[in-house]
N, C-alpha and C positions, 0 to 999 in steps of 0.2 A: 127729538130735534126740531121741536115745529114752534118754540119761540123765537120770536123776533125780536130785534129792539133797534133803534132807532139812532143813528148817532148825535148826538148834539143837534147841531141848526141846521146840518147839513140831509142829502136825500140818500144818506146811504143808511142800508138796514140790511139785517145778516142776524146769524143765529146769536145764540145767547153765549152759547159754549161754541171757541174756539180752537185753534190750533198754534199755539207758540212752536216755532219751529229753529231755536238756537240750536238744537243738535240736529240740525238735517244739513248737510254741508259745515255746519261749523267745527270746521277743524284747527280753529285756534282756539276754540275754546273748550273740548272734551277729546279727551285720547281716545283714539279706537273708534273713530266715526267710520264709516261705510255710507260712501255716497249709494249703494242699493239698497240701503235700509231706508237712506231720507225719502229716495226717489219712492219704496214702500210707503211710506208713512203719510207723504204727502196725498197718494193714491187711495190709500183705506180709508182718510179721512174726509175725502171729498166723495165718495163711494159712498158713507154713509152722512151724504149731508151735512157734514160741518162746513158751514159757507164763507168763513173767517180764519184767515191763514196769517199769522203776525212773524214776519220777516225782519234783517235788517242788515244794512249794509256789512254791520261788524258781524255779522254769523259767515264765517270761512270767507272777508272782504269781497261778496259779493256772492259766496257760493251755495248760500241759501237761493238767493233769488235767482240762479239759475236755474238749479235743481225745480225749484218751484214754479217757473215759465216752461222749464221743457214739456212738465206734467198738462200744466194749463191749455194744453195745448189739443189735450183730447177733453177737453171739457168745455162746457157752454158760458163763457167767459160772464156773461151776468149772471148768472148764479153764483157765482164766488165772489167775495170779499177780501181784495190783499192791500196789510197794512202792512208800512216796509217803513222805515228809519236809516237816518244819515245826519252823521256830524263831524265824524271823520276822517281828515283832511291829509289825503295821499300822497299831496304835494306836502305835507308838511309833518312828516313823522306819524300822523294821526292824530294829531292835534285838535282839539273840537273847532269844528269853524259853524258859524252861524249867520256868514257875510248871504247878502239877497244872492250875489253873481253864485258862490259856492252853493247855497242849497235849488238855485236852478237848474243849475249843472247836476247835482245830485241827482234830482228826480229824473235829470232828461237820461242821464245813463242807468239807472236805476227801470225806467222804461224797457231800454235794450236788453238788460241780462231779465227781466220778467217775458221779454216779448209780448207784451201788450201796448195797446195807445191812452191808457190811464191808471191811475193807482187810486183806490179808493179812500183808503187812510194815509196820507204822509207824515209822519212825526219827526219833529226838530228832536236829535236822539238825545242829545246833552247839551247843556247851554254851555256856550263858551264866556271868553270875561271881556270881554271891550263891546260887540255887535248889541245896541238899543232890541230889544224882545220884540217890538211893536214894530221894525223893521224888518226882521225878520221874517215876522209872522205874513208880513205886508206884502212881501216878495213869493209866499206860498199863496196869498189869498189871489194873487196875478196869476197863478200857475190855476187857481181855483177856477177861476175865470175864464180863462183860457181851454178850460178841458181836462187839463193834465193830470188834476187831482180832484177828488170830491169833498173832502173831509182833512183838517186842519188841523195837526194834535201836536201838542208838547209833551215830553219824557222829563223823567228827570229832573225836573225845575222846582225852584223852590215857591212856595205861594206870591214871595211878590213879586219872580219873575213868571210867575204867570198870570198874573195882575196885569203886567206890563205889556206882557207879549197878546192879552183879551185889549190892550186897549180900546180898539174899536169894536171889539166882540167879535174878534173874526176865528176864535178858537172852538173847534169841535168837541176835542175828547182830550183827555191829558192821562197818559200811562204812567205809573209810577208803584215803589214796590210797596205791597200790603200784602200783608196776609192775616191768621187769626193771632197769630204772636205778635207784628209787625201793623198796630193797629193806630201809630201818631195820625195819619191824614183825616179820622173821623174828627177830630176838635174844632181843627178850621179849617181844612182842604174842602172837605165834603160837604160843608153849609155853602162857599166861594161855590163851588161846581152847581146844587143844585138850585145855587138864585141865578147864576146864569148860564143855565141851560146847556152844560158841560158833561158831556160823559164819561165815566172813569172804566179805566182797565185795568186792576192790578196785575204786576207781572210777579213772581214767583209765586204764587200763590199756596203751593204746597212745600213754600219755604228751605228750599233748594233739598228736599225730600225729607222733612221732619217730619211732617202732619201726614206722611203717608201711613204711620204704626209701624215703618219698620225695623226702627231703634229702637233702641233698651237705654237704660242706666248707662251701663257700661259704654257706649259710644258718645259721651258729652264730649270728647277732644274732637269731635268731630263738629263742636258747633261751639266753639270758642265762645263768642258775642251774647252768650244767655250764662249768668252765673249760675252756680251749683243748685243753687231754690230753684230757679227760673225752671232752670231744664227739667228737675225732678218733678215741679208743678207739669210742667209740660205733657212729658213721657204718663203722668197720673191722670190728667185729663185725658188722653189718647185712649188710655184704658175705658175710661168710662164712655168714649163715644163710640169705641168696639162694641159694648154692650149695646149702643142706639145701634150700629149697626148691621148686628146680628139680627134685630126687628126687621130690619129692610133688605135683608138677604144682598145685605152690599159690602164692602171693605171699607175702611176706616177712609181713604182719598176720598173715596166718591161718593161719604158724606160730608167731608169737607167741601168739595167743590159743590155738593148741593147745596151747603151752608150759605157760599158765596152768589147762586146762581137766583137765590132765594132774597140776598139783600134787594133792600128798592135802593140803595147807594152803586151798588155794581153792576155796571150797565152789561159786561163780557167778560168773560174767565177763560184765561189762556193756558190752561196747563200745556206743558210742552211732553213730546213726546221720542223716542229714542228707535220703540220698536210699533210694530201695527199693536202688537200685544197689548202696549200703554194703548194707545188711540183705543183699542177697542173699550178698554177700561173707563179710560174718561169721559168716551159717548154714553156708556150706561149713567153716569151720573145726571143726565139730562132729563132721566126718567124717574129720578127720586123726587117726589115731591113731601118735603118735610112738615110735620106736623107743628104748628104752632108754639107748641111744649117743647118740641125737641129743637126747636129752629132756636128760642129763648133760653133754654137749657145750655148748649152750646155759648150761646155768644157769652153767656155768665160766667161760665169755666174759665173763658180768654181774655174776661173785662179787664185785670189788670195787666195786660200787654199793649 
């Protein structure tokens, strides 16, 4: 765990491998959460130095980020890195809102359930359809200014509204989903990010548990979105990087996430976690450092995704 990296323009830096944390609190979006597991999870992982906690308003409306302030609580608040999102709009069904007044107001209650006086990543979580991007952004980069935040990120966004919302180049990192099946953003997301100085975070990254090896054939209803080749290519590549990963005395994840940890496009890899069990798992992939052969092997198996 002793890589760092750098976020975009901004001064915040944090380990390589993070912590996604939608099932720690998020009880609208997984059955059978146990707020003593998140309240675990959150604890094993900052225990063993992962210094990047990725949060968001929509994980249990709000109850990530308390789970995650009560923790913080016994820890030495600059040592951690918390990236938290909001789009939202409570007042409004949950409607995405992107107005400057609403994502002030975000951040500033977003504050309270974290219990801290700053957030170091803030991400506009989904663009919404009327708010100008570069308004938007303009209303975080005040909050920048101010204190309140360190680090300027968009989710979600399509290349030109993140065009729009860098207008002045006021953008740090931009999160959005990639993984090794799930590979559109290398064509033209990721040249836009590294001319200007942009960090990327893919979020699913173990592809809402594909890439972990623990399907077969037999469960493709379980992943509708890849046709019958796709998936059977998929499940066949899996097998052959079992084989890489009996070399490294690892599992099939944790050289995926080494795979990702090793691009120079992926600045931080969020795998999220449910039990300490995962967290402990995904901090070992920190320590695989993959062979040149095997790093290119890999990416060749997934090129056509």
């Amino acid at each position: 765990m002793t890589e760092k990296v750098k976020i975009g323009k901004s001064d915040v830096i944090t380990s390589k491998l993070g912590l996604g944390t939608n099932k720690v609190g998020g009880h609208n979006l997984f059955k059978n959460l146990k707020d003593e597991n998140g309240y675990a999870v959150i604890k094993t992982a900052l225990d063993r130095k992962v210094s990047l906690l990725d949060t968001a308003y929509a994980y249990g409306l709000g109850r990530s980020e308390e789970i995650i302030g009560d923790v913080l609580q016994n820890y030495d608040r600059a040592q951690v890195a918390i990236a938290t999102k909001a789009a939202q709009d409570k007042q409004n069904n949950l409607k995405n809102n992107n107005s400057p007044a609403f994502l002030k107001n975000a951040v500033d209650e977003a504050l309270k359930r974290l219990k801290t006086d700053y957030i170091d990543i803030f991400y506009i979580h989904f663009p919404d359809e009327k708010t100008p991007k570069d308004e938007a952004v303009g209303a975080l980069a005040d909050l920048k200014r101010e204190g309140k935040i360190r680090a300027i990120g968009v989710s979600n966004f399509s290349l030109e509204q993140i065009k729009e919302a860098n207008k002045n180049g006021e953008v740090d990192v931009v999160e959005d989903n990639f993984s090794l099946v799930h590979r559109n953003a290398e064509k033209e997301l990721f040249p836009y990010l590294e001319k200007n100085n942009i960090a990327f975070v893919p979020y699913f990254p173990l592809a809402a548990g594909l890439l972990t090896g623990k399907y077969s054939l037999n469960d493709q209803n379980k992943f509708k979105n890849f046709s019958g080749t796709q998936y059977k290519t998929i499940i066949d590549n899996l097998e052959r990087v079992r084989k890489i990963a009996t070399r490294y005395n690892a599992t099939v994840a944790q050289i995926i996430l080494a795979w990702y940890m090793d691009s120079p496009s992926i600045d931080i890899v969020i795998p999220g976690a449910r039990t300490q069990e995962q967290v402990l798992s995904n901090i070992k992939a920190a320590d695989i450092n993959l062979s040149h052969d095997d790093f290119t092997e890999i990416d060749r198996m997934f090129s056509t995704f």
